[in-house]
DOVO-43833 format. One line per 3 residues: number of its first residue (from 1); their letters; for each residue z, x, y of N, C-alpha, C. Coordinates in nm, 2 decimals. Example, Ala and Ser with C-alpha at 12.3 -4.5 7.8 and 13.67 -1.06 7.14 Angstrom:
BEGIN
1 = AS = 0.78:1.32:-0.57:0.78:1.23:-0.45:0.78:1.32:-0.33 | 0.71:1.28:-0.22:0.71:1.37:-0.11:0.79:1.29:0.00
This chain:
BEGIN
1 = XXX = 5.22:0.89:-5.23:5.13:0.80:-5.29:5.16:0.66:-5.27 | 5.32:0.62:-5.26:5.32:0.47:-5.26:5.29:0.47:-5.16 | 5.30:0.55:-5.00:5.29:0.50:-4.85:5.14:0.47:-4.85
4 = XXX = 5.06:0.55:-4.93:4.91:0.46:-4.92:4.88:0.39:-4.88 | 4.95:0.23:-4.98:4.92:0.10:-4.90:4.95:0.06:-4.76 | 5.03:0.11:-4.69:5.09:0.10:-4.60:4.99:0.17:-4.45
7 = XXX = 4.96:0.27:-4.49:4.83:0.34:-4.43:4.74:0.20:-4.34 | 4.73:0.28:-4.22:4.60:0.15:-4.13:4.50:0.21:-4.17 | 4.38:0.11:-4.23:4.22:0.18:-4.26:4.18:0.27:-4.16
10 = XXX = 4.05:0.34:-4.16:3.96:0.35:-4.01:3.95:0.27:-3.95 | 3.87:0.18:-4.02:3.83:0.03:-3.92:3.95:-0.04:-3.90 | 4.03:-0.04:-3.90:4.14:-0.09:-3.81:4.23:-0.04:-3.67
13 = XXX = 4.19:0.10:-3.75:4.23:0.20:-3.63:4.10:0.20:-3.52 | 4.02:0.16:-3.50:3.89:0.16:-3.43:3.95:-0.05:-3.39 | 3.98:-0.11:-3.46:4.02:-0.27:-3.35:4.10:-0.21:-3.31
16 = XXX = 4.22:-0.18:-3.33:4.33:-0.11:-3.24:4.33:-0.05:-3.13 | 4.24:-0.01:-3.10:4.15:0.12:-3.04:4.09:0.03:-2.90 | 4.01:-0.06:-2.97:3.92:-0.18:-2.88:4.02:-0.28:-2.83
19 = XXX = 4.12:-0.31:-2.89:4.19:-0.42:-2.83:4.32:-0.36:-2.72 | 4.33:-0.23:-2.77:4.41:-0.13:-2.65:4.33:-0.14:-2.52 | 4.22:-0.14:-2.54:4.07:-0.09:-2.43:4.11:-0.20:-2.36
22 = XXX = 4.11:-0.35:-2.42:4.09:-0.47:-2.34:4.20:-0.49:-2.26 | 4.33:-0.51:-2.32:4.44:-0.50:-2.24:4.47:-0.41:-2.17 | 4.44:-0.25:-2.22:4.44:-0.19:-2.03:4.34:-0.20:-1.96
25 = XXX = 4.22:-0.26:-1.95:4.13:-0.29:-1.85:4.19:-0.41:-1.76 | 4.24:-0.50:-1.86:4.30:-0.65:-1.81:4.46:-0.59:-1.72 | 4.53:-0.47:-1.72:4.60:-0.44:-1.67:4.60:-0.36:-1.53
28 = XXX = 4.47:-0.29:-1.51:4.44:-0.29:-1.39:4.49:-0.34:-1.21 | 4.52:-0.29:-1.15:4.61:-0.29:-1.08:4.48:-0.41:-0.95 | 4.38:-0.33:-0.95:4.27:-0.42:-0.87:4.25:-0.56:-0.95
31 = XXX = 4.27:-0.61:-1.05:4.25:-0.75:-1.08:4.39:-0.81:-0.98 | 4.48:-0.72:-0.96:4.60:-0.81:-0.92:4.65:-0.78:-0.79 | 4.62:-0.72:-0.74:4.63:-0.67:-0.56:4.48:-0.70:-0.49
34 = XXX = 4.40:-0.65:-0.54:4.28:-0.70:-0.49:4.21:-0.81:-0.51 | 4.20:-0.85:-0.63:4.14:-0.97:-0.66:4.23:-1.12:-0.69 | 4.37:-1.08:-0.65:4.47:-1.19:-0.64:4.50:-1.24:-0.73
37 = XXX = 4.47:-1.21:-0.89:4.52:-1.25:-0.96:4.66:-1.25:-1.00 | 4.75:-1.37:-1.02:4.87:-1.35:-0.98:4.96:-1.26:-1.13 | 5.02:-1.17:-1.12:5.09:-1.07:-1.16:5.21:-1.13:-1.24
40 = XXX = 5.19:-1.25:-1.36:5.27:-1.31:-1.43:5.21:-1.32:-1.55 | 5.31:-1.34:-1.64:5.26:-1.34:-1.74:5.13:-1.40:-1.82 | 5.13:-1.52:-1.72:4.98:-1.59:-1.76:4.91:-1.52:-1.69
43 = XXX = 4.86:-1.50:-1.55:4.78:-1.41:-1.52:4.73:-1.27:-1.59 | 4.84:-1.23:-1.69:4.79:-1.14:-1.78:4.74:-1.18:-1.87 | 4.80:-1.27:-1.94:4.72:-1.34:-2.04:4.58:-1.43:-2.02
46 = XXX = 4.55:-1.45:-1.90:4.44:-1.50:-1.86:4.32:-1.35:-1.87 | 4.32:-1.24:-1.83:4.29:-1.16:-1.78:4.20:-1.11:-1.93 | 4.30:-1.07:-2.00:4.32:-1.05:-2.18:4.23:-1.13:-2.22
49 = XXX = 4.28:-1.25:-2.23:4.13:-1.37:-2.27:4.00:-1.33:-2.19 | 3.99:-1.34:-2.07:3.88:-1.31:-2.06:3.78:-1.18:-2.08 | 3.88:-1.08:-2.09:3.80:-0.97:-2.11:3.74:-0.98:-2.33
52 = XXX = 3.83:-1.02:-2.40:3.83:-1.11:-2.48:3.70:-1.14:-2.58 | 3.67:-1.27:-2.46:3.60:-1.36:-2.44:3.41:-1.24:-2.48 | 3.46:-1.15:-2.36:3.36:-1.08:-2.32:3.29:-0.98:-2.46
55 = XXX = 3.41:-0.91:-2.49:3.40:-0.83:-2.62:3.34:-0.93:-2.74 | 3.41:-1.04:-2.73:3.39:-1.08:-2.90:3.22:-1.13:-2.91 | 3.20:-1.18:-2.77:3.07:-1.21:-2.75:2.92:-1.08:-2.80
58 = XXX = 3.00:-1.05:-2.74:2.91:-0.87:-2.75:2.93:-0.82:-2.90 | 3.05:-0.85:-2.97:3.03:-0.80:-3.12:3.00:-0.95:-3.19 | 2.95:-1.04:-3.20:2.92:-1.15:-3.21:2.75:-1.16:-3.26
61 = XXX = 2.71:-1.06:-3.17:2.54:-1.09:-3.16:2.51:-1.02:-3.33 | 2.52:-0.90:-3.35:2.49:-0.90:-3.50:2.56:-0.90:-3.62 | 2.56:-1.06:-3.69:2.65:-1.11:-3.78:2.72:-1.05:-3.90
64 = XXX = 2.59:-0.94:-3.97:2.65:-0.87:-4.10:2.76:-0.77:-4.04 | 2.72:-0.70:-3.92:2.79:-0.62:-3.86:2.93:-0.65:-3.81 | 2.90:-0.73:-3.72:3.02:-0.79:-3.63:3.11:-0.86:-3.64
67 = XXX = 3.06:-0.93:-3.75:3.14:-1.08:-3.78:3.30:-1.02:-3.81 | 3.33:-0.92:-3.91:3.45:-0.88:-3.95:3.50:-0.81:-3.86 | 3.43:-0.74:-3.74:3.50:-0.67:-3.62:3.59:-0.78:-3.53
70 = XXX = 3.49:-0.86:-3.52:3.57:-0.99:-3.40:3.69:-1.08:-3.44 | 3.69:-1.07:-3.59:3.77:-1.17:-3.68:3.91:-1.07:-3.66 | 3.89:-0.96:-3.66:3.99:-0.84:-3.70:4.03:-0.84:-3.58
73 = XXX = 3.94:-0.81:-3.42:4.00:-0.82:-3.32:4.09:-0.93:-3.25 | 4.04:-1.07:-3.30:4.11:-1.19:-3.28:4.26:-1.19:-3.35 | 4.25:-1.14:-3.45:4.36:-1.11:-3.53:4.47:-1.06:-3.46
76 = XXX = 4.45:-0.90:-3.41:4.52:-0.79:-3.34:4.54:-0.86:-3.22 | 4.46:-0.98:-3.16:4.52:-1.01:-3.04:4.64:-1.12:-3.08 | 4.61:-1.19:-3.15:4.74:-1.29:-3.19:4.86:-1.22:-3.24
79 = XXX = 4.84:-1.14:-3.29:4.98:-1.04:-3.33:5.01:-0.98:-3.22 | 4.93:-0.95:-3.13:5.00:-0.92:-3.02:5.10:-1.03:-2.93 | 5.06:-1.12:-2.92:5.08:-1.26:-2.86:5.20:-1.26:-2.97
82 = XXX = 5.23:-1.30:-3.07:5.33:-1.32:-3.14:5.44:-1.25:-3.12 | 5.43:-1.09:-3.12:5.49:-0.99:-3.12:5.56:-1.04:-2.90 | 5.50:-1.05:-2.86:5.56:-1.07:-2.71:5.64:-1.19:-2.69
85 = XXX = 5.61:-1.24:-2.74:5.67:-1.39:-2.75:5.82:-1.36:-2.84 | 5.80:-1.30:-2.92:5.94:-1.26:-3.00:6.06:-1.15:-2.92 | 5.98:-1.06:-2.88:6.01:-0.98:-2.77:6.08:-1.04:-2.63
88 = XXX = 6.03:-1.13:-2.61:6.05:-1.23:-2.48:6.18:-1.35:-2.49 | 6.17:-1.32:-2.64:6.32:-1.41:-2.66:6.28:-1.55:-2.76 | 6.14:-1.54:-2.74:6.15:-1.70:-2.80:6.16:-1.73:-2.94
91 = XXX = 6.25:-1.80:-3.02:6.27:-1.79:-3.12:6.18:-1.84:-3.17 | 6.21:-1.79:-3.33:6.12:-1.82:-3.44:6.08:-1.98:-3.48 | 6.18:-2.05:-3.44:6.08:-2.19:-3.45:6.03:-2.22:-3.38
94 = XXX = 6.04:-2.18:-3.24:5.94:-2.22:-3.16:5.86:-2.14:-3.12 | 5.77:-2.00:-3.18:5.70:-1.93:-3.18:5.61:-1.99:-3.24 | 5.57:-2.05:-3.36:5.45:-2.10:-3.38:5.38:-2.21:-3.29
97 = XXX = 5.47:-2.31:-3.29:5.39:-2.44:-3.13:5.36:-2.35:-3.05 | 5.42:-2.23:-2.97:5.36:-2.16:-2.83:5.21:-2.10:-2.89 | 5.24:-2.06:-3.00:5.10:-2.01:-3.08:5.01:-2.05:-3.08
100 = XXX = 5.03:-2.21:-3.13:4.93:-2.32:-3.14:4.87:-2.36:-2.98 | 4.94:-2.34:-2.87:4.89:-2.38:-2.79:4.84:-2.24:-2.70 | 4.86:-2.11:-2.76:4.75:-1.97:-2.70:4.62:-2.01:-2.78
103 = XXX = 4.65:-2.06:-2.89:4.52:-2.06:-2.98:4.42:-2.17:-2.86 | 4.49:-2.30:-2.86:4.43:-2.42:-2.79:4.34:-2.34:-2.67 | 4.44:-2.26:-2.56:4.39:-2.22:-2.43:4.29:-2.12:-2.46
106 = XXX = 4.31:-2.00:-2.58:4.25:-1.91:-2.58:4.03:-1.99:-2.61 | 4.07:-2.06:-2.72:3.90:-2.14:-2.73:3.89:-2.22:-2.65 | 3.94:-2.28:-2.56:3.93:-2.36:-2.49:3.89:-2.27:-2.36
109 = XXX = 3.91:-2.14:-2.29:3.85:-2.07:-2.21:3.73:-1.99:-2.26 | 3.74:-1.98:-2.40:3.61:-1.90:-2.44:3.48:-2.00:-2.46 | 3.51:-2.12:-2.43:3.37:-2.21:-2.45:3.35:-2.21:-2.33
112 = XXX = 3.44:-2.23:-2.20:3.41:-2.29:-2.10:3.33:-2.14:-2.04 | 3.38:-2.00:-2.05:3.32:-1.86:-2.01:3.20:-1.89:-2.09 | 3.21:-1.89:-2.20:3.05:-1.88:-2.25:2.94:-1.99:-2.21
115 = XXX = 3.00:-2.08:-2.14:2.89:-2.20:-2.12:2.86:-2.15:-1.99 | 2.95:-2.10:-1.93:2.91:-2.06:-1.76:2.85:-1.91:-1.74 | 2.85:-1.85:-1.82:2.78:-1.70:-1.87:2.63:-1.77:-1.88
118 = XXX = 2.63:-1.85:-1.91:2.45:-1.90:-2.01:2.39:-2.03:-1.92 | 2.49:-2.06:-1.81:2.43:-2.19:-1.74:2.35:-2.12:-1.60 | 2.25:-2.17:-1.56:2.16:-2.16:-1.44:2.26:-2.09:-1.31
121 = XXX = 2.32:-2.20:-1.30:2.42:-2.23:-1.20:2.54:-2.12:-1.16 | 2.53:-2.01:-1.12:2.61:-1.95:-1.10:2.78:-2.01:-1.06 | 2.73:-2.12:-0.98:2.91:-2.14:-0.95:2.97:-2.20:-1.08
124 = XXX = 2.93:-2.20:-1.19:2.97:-2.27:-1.28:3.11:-2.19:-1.34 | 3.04:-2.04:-1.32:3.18:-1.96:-1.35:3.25:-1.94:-1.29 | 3.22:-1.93:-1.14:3.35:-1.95:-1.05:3.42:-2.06:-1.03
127 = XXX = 3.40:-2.15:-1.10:3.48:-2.28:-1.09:3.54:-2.23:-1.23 | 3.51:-2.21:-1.37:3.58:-2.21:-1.43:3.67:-2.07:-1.46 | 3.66:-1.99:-1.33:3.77:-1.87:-1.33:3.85:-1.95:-1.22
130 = XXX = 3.80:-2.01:-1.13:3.93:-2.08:-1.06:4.00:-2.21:-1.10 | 3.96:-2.27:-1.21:4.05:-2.32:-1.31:4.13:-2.26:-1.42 | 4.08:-2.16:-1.46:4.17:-2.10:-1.59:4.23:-1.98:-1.52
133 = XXX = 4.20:-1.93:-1.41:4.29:-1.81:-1.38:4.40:-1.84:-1.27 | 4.26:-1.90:-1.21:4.38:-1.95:-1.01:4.45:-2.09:-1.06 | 4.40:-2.17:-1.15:4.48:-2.30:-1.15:4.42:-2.42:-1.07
136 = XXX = 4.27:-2.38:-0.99:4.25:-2.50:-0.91:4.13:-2.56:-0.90 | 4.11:-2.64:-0.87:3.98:-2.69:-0.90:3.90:-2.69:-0.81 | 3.78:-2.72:-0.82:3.64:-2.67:-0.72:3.62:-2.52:-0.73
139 = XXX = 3.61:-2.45:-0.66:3.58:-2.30:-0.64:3.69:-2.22:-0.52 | 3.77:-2.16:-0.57:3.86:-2.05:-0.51:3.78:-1.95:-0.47 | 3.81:-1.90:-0.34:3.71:-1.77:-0.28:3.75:-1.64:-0.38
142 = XXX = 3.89:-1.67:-0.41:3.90:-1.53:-0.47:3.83:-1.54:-0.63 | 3.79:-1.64:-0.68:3.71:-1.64:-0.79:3.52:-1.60:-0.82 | 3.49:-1.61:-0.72:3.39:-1.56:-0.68:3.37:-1.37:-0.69
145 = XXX = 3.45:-1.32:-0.65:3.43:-1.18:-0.67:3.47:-1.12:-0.84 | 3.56:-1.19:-0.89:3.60:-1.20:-1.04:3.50:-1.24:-1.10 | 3.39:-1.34:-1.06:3.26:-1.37:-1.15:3.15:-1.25:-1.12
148 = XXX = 3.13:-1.17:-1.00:3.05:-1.08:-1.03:3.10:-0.98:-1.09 | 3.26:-0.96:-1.12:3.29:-0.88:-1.23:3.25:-0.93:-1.41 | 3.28:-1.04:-1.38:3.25:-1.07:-1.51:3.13:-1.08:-1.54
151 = XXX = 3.03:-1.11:-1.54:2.89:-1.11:-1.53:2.85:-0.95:-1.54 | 2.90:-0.87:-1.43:2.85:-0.71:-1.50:2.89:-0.66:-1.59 | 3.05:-0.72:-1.61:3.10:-0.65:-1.73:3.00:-0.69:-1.88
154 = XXX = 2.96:-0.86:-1.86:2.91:-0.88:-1.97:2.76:-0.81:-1.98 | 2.68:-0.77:-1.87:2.61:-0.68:-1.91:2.61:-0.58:-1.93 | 2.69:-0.48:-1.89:2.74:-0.40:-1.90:2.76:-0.35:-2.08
157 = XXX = 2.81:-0.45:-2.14:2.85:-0.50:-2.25:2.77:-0.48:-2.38 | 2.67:-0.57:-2.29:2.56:-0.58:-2.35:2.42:-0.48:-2.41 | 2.46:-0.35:-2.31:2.38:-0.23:-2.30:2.43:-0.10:-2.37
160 = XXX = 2.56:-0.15:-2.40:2.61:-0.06:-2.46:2.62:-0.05:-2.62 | 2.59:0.04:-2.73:2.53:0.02:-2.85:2.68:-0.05:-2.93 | 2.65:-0.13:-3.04:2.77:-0.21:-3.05:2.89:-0.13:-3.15
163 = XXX = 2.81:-0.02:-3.24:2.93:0.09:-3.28:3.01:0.10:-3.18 | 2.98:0.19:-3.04:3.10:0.19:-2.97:3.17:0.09:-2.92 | 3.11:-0.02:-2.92:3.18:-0.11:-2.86:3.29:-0.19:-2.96
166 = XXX = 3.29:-0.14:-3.10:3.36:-0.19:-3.23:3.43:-0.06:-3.23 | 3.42:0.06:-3.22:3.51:0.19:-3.18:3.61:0.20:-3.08 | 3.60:0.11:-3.00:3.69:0.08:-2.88:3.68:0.20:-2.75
169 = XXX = 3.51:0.26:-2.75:3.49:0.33:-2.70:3.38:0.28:-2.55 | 3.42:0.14:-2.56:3.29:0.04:-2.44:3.36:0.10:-2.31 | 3.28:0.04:-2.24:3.32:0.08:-2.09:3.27:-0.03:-1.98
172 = XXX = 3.42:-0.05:-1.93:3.38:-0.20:-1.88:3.35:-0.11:-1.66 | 3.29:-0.21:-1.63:3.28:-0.21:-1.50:3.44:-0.13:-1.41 | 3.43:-0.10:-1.31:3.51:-0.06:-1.18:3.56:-0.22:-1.09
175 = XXX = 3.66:-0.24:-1.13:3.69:-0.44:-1.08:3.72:-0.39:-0.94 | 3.72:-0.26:-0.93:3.78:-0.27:-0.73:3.64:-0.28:-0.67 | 3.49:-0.24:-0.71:3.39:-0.24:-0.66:3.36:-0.35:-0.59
178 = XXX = 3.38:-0.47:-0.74:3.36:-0.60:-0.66:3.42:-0.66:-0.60 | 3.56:-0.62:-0.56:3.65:-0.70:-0.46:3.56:-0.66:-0.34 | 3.53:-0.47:-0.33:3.47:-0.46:-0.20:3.40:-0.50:-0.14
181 = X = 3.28:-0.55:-0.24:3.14:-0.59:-0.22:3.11:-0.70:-0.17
């Protein structure tokens, strides 16, 4: 009876579930042999964000519903981040500044994805995956095939009903298709 409190809800077990989803899609071996994203720690952490980016958008659209899924997701992802960071050695006083500054990069890529998701201009997202992922400015070739991943995933996303996609049951795109394509 005392472990009760202790117990994870459903709906926690279901963000758990969705935020597992993201990071093994972001783990994928074709983002990083195929599509060259480089196989360090930030390149995972870039990857994570953007798939992220993509989910919270998608549980975002209806607010009575969503709002507490995305808040809960963002949550589980910072405790993840915390938890690696502690893991990785970095002590406790300097875990929060590294925090402050995943927090900074994390909104700081989710405005620039969502302005380039919603702008005319297709290369807009390939410039801002070859700034936040490759590191360089103008347009990287290899960012180009990562934006028609991202773009189907977010439709993809989009089509799918948003229970499952708050159950951690979405289904994102095949990332080796678009390397080939």
């Amino acid at each position: 009876m005392i472990l009760t409190a202790f117990r994870r809800e459903p709906r926690y077990r279901n963000i758990h579930a969705l935020y597992g989803m993201i990071v093994a899609q972001a783990r994928l071996p074709a983002f990083y042999v195929g599509h060259g994203v480089p196989d360090t720690v930030d390149g995972r952490f870039e990857l994570i964000v953007m798939h992220l980016v993509l989910v919270l958008d998608r549980l975002g659209r209806d607010r009575e519903k969503s709002s507490p899924n995305g808040q809960r997701l963002f949550d589980a992802f910072c405790r993840d981040l915390d938890d690696n960071l502690r893991e990785m050695g970095v002590g406790d006083m300097a875990v929060p500044r590294r925090m402050r500054s995943f927090g900074e990069a994390f909104y700081g890529r989710q405005a620039a994805y969502r302005a380039a998701l919603s702008a005319a201009d297709e290369r807009d997202l390939e410039k801002a995956i070859s700034r936040n992922i490759f590191g360089i400015a103008g347009v990287d070739d290899k960012a180009v095939p990562l934006a028609r991943y991202m773009r189907a995933a977010a439709r993809q996303l989009d089509a799918q009903e948003e229970d499952l996609v708050a159950a951690g049951k979405a289904v994102f795109p095949d990332p080796e298709a678009f390397f080939r394509a």
